[in-house]
C-alpha positions as CSV (number, residue, x, y, z in Angstrom):
1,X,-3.7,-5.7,-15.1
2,X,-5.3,-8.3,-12.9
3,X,-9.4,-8.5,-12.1
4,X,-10.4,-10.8,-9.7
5,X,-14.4,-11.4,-8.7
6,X,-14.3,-10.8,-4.9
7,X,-18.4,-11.9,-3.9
8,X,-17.8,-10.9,-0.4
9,X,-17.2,-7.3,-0.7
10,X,-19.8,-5.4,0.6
11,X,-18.9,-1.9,1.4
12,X,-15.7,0.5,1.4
13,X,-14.5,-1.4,4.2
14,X,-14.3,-4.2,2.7
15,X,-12.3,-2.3,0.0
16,X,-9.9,-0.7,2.4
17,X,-8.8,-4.1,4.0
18,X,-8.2,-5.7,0.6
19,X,-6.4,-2.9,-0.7
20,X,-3.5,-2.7,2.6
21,X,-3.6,-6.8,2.2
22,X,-2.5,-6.4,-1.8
23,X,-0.3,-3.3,-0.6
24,X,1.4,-5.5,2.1
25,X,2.5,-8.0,0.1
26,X,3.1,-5.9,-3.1
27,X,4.1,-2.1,-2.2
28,X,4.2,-0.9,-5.6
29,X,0.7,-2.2,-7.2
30,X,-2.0,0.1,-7.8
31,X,-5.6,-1.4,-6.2
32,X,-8.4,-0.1,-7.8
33,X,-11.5,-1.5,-6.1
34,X,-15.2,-1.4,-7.6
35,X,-17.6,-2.1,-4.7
36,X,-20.9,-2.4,-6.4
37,X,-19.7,-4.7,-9.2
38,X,-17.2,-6.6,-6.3
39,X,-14.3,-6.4,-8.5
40,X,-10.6,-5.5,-7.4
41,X,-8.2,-4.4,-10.5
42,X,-4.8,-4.5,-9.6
43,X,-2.0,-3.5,-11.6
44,X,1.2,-5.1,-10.7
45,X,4.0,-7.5,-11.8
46,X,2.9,-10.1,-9.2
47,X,1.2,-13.3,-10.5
48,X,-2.6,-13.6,-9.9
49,X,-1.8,-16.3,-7.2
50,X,-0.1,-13.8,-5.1
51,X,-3.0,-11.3,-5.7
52,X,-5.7,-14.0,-4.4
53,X,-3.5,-14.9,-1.8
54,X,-3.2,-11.6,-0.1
55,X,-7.1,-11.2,-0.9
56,X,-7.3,-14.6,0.9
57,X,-5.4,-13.0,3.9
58,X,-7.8,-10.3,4.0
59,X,-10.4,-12.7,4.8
60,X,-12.1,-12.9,1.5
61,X,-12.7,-15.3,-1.0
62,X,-12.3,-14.7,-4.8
63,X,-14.6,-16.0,-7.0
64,X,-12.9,-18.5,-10.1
């Protein structure tokens, strides 16, 4: 399981695009995103670099 701090998040759109940019890039992880705590959980055998990447691709910044 990977969480990564995602400060831009700011509603369930937010959560929607970084969801299909983690699906896109890894079809079988499950996204879990919490939008008040700006959180995305992601289980998946991808390394965290992927998972910030495609976060990064979504046009949002994780936090270190």
């Amino acid at each position: 399981m990977i969480s990564v701090k995602v400060p831009s998040i700011a509603c369930e759109v937010c959560a929607e695009t970084i969801t299909k940019a983690i699906l896109h890039s890894e079809p079988k992880a499950q996204v879990t995103v919490d939008v008040p705590n700006k959180i995305v959980n992601v289980e998946t055998q991808a390394s965290v670099d992927v998972i910030k990447g495609a976060i990064a691709q979504a046009g949002h910044e994780c936090a270190d």
